[in-house]
Jmol script that loads the backbone (N, CA, C; Angstrom):
load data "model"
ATOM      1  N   UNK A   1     109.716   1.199   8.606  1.00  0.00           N
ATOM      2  CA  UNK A   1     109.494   0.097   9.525  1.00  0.00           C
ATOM      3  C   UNK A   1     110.790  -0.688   9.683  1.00  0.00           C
ATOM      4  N   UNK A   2     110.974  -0.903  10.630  1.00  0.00           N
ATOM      5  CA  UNK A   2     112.524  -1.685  11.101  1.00  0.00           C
ATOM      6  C   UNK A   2     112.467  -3.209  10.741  1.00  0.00           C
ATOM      7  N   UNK A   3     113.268  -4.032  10.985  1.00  0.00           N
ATOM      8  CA  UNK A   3     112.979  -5.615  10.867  1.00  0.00           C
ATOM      9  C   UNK A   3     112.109  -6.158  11.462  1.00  0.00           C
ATOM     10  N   UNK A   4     112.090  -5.980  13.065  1.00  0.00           N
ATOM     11  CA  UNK A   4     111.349  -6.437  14.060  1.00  0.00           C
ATOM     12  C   UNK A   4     109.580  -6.237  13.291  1.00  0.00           C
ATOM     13  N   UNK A   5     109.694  -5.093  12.988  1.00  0.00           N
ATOM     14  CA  UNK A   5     107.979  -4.984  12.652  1.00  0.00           C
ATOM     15  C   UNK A   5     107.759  -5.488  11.527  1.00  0.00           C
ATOM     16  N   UNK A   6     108.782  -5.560  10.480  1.00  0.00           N
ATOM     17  CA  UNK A   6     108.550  -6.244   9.083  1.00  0.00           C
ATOM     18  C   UNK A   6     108.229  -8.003   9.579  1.00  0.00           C
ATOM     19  N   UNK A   7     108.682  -8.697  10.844  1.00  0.00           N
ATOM     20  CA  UNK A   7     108.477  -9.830  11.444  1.00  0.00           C
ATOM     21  C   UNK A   7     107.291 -10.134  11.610  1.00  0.00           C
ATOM     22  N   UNK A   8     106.872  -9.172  12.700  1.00  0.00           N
ATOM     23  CA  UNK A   8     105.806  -8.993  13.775  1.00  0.00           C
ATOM     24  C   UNK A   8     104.411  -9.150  12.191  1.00  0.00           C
ATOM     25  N   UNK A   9     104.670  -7.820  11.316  1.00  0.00           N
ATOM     26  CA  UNK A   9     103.526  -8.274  10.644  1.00  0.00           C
ATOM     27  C   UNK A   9     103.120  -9.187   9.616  1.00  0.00           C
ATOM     28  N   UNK A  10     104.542  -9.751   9.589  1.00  0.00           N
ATOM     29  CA  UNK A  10     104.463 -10.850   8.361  1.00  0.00           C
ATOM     30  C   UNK A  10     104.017 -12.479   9.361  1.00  0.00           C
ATOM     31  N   UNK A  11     104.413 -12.070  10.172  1.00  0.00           N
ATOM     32  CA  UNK A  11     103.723 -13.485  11.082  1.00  0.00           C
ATOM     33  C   UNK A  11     101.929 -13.416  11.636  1.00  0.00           C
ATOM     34  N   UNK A  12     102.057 -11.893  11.919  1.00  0.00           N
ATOM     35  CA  UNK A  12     100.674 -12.174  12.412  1.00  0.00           C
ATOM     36  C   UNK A  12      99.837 -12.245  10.951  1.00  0.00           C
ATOM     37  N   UNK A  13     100.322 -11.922   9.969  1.00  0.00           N
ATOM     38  CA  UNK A  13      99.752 -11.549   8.617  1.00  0.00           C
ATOM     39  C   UNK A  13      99.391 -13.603   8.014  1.00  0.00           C
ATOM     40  N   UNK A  14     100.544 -13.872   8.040  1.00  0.00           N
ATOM     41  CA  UNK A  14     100.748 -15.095   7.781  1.00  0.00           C
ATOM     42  C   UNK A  14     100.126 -15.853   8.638  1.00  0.00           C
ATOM     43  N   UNK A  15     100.138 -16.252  10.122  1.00  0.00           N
ATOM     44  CA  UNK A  15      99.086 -17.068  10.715  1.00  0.00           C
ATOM     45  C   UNK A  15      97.815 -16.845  10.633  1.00  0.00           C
ATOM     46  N   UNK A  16      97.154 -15.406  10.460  1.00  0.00           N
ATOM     47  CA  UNK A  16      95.688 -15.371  10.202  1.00  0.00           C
ATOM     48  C   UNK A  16      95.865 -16.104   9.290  1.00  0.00           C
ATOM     49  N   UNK A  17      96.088 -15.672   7.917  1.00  0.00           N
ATOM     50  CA  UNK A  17      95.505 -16.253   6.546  1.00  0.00           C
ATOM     51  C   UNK A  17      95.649 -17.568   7.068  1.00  0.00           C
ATOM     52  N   UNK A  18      96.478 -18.369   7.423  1.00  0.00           N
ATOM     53  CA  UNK A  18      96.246 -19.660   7.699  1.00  0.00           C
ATOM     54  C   UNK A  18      95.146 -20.291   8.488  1.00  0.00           C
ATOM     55  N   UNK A  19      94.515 -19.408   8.998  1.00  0.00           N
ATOM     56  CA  UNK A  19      93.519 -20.013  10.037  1.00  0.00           C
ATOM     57  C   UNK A  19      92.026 -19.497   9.126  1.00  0.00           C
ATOM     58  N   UNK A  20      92.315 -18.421   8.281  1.00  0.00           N
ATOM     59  CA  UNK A  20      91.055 -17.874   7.988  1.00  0.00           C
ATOM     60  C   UNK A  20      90.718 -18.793   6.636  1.00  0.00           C
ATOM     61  N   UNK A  21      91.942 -19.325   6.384  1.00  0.00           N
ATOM     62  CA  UNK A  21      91.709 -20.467   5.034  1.00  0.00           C
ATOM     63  C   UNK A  21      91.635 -21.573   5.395  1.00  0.00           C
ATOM     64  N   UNK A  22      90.992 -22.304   6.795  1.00  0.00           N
ATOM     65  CA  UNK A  22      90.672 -23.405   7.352  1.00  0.00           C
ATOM     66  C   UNK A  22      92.059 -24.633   7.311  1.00  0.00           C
ATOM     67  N   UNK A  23      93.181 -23.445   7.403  1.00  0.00           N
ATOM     68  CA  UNK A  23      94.075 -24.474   7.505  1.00  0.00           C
ATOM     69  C   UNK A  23      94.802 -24.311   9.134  1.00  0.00           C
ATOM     70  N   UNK A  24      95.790 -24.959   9.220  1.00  0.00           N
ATOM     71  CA  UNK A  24      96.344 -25.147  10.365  1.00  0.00           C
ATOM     72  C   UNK A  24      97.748 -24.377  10.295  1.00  0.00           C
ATOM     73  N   UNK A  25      98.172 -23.551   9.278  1.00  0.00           N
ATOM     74  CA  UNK A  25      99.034 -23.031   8.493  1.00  0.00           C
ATOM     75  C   UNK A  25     100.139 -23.807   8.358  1.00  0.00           C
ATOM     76  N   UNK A  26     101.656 -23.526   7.910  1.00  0.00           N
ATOM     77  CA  UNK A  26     102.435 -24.044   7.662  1.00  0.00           C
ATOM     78  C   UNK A  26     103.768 -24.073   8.397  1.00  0.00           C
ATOM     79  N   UNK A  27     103.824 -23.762   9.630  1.00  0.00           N
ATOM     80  CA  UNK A  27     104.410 -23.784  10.560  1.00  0.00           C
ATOM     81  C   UNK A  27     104.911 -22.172  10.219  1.00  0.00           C
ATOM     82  N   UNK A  28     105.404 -21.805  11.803  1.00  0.00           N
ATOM     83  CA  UNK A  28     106.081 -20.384  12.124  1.00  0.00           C
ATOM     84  C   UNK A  28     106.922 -19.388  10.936  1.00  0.00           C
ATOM     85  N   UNK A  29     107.859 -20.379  10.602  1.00  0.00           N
ATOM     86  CA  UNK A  29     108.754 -19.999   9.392  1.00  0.00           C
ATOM     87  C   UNK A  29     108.046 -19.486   8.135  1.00  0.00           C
ATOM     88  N   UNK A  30     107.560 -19.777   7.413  1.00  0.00           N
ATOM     89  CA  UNK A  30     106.383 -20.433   6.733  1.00  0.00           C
ATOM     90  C   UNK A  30     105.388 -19.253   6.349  1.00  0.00           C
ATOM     91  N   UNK A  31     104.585 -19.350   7.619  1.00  0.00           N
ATOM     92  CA  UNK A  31     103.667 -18.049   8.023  1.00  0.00           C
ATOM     93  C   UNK A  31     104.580 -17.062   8.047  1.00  0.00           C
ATOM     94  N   UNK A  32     105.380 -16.862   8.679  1.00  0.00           N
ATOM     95  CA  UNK A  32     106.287 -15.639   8.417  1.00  0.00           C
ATOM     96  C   UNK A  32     106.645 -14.992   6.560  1.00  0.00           C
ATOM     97  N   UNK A  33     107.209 -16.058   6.230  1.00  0.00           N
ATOM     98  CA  UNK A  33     107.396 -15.303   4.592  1.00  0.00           C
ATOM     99  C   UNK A  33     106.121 -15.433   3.682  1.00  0.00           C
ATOM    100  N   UNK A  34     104.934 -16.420   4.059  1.00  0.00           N
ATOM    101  CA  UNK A  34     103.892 -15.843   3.431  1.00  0.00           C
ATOM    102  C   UNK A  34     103.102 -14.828   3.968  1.00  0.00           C
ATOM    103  N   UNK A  35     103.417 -14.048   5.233  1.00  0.00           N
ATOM    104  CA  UNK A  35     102.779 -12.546   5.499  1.00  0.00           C
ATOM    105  C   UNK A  35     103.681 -11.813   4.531  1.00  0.00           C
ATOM    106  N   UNK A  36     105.089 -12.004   4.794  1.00  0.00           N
ATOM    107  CA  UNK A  36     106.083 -10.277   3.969  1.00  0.00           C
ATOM    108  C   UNK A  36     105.605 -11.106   2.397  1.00  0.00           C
ATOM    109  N   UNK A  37     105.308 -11.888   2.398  1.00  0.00           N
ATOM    110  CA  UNK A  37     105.393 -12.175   0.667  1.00  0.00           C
ATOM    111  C   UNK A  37     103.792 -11.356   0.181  1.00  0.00           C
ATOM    112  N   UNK A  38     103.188 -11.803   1.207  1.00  0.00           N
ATOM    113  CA  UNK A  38     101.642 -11.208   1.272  1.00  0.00           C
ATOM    114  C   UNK A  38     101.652  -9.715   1.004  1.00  0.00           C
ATOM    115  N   UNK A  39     102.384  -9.687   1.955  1.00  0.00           N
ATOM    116  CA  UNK A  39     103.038  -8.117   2.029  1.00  0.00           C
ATOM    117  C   UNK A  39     103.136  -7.337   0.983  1.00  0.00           C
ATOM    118  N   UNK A  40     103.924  -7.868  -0.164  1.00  0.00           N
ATOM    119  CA  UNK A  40     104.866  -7.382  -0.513  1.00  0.00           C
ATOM    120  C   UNK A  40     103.552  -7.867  -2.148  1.00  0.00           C
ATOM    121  N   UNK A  41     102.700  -8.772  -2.039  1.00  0.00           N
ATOM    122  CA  UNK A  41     101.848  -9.055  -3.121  1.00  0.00           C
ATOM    123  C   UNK A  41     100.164  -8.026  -2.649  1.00  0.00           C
ATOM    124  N   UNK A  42     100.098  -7.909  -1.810  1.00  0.00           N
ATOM    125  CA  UNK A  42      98.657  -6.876  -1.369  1.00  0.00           C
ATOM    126  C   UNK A  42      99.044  -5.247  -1.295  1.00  0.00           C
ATOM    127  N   UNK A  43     100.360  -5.013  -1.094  1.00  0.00           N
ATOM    128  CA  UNK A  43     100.940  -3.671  -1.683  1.00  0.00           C
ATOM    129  C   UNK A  43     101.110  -3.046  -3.190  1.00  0.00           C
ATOM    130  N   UNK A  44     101.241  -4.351  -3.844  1.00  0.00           N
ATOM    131  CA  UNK A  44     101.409  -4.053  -5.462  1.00  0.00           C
ATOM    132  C   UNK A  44     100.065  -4.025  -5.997  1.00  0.00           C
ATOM    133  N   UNK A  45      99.331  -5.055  -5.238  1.00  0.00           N
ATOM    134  CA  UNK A  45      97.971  -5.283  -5.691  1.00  0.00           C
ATOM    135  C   UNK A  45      96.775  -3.925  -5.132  1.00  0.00           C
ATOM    136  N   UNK A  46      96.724  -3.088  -4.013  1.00  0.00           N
ATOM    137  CA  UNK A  46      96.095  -2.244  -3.523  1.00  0.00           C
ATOM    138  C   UNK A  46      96.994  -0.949  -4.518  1.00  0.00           C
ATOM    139  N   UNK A  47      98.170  -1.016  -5.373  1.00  0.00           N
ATOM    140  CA  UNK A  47      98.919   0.058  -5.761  1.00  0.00           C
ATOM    141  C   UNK A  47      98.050   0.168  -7.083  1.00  0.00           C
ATOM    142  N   UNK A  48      97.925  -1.135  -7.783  1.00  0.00           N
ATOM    143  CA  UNK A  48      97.325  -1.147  -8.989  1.00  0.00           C
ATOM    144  C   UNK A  48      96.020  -0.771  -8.848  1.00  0.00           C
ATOM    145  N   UNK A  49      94.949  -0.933  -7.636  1.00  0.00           N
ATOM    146  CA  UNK A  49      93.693  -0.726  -7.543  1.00  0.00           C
ATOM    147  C   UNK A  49      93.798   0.903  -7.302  1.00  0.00           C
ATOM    148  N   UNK A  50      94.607   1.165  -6.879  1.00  0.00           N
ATOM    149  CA  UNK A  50      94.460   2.835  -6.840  1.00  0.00           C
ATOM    150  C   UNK A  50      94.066   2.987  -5.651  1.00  0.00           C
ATOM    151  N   UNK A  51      94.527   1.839  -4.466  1.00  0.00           N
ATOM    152  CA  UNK A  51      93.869   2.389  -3.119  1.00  0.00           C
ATOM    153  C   UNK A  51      95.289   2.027  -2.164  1.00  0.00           C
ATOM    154  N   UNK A  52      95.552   3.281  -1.441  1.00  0.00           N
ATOM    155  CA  UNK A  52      96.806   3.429  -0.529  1.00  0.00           C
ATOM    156  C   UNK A  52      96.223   3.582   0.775  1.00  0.00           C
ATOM    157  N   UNK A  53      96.433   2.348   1.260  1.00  0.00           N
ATOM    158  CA  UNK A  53      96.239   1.947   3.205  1.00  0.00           C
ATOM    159  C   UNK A  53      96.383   3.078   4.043  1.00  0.00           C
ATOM    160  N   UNK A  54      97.635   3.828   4.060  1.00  0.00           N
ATOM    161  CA  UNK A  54      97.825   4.521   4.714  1.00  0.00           C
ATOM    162  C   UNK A  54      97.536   4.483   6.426  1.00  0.00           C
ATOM    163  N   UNK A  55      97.335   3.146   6.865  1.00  0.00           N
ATOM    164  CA  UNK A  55      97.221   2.863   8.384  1.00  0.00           C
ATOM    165  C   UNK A  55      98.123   2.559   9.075  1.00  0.00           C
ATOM    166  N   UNK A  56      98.900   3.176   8.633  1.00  0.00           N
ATOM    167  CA  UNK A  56      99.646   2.678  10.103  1.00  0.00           C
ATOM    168  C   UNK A  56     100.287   0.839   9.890  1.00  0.00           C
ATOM    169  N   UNK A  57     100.707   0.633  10.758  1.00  0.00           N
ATOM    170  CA  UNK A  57     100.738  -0.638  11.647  1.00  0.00           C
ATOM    171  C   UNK A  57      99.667  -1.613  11.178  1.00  0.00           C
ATOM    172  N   UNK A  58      98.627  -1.230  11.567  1.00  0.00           N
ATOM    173  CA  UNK A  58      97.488  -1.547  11.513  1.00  0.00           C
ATOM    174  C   UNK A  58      97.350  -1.864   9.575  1.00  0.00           C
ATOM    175  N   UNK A  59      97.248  -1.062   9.433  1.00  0.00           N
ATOM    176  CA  UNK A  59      97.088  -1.242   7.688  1.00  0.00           C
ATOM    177  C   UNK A  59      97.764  -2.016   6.896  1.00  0.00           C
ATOM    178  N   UNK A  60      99.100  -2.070   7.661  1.00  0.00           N
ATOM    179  CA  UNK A  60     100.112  -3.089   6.863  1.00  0.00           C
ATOM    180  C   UNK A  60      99.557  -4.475   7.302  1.00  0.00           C
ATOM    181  N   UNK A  61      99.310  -4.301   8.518  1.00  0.00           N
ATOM    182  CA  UNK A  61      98.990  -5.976   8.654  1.00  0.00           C
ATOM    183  C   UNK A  61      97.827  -6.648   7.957  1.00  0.00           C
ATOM    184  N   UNK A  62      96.862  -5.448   7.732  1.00  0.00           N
ATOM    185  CA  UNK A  62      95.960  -5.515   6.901  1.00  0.00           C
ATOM    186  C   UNK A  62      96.144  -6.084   5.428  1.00  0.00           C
ATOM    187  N   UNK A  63      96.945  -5.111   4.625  1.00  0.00           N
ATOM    188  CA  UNK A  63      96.968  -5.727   3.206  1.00  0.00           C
ATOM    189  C   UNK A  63      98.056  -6.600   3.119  1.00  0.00           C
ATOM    190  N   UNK A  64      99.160  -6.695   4.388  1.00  0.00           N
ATOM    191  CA  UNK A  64      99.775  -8.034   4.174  1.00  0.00           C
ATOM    192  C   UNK A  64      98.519  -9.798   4.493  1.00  0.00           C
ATOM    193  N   UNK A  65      97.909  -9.004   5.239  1.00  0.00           N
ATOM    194  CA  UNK A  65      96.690 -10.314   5.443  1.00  0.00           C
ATOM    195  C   UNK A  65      96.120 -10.536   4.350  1.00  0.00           C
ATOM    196  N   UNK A  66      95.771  -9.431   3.655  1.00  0.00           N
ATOM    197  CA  UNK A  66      94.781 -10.028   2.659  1.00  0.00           C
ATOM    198  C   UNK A  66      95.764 -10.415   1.268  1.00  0.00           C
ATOM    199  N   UNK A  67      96.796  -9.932   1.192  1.00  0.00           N
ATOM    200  CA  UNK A  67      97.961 -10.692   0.255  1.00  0.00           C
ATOM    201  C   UNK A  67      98.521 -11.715   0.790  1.00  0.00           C
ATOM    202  N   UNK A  68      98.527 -12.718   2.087  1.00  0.00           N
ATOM    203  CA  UNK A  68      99.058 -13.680   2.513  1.00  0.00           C
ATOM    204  C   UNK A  68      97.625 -14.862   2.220  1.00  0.00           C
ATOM    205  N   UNK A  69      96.630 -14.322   2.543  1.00  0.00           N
ATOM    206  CA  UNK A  69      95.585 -15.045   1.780  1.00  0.00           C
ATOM    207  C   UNK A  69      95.192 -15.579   0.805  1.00  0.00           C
ATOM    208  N   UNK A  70      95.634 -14.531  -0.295  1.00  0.00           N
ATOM    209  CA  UNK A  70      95.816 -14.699  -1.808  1.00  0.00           C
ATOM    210  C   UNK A  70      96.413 -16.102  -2.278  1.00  0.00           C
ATOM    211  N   UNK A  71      97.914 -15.806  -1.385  1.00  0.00           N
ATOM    212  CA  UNK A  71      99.465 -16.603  -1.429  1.00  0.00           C
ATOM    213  C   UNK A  71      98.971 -17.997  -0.856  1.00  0.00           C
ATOM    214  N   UNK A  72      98.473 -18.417   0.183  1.00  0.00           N
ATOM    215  CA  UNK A  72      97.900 -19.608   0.854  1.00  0.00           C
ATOM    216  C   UNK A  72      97.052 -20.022  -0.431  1.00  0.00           C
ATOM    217  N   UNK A  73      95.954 -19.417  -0.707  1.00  0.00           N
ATOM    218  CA  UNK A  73      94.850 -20.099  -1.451  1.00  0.00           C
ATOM    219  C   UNK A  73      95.727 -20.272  -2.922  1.00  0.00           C
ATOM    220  N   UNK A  74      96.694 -19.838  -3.426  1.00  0.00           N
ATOM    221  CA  UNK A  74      97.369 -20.494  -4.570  1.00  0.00           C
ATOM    222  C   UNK A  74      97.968 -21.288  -4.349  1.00  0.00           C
ATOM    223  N   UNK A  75      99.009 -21.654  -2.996  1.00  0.00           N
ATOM    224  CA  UNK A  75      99.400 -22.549  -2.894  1.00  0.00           C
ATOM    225  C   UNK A  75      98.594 -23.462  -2.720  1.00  0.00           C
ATOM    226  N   UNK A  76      97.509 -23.545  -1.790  1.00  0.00           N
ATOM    227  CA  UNK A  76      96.714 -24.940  -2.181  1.00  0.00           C
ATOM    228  C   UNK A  76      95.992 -25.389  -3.429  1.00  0.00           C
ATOM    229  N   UNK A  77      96.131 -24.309  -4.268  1.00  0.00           N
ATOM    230  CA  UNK A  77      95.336 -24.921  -5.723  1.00  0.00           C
ATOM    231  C   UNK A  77      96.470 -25.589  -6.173  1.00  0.00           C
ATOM    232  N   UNK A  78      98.080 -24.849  -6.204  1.00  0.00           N
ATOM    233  CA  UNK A  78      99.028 -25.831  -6.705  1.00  0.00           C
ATOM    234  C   UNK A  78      99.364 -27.313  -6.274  1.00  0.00           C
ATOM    235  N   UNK A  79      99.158 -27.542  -4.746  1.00  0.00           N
ATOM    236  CA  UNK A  79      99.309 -28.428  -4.090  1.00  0.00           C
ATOM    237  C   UNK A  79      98.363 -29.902  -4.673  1.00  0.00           C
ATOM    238  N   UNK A  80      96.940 -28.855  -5.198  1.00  0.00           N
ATOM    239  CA  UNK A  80      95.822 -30.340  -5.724  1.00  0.00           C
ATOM    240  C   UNK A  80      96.414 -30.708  -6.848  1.00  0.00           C
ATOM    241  N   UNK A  81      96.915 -29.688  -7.577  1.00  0.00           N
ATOM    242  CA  UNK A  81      97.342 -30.076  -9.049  1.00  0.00           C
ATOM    243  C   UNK A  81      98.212 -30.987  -9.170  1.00  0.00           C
TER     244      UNK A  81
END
end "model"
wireframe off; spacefill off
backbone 0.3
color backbone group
């Protein structure tokens, strides 16, 4: 995957989780490195479960979503603390 798409899915990865965690997310920037961080935490995490996406496009944005989710909902537990 080139830069452009490492972008493309770390933003769209990153603004869902922000909206699907009833937030308003954390502006553009923001959402961007919590999708590749998502990314880069729902890849290690689906590696350890023993389950490989294998979708495409589609799949990455997938377990970067559900690892940018993860990343949001810790940051707001740190945020109460």
């Amino acid at each position: 995957m080139g830069i452009i798409t490492w972008l493309i899915v770390g933003l769209i990865a990153g603004w869902g989780a922000g909206k699907v965690m009833k937030g308003g997310g954390y502006g553009i920037v923001v959402d961007i490195i919590l999708g590749l961080l998502g990314g880069l935490l729902g890849g290690w995490l689906f590696g350890l479960l023993g389950i490989w996406h294998r979708g495409g496009l589609i799949g990455s944005i997938i377990v970067a979503f559900l690892g940018a989710v993860i990343l949001v909902w810790i940051t707001r537990l740190l945020k109460k603390a």
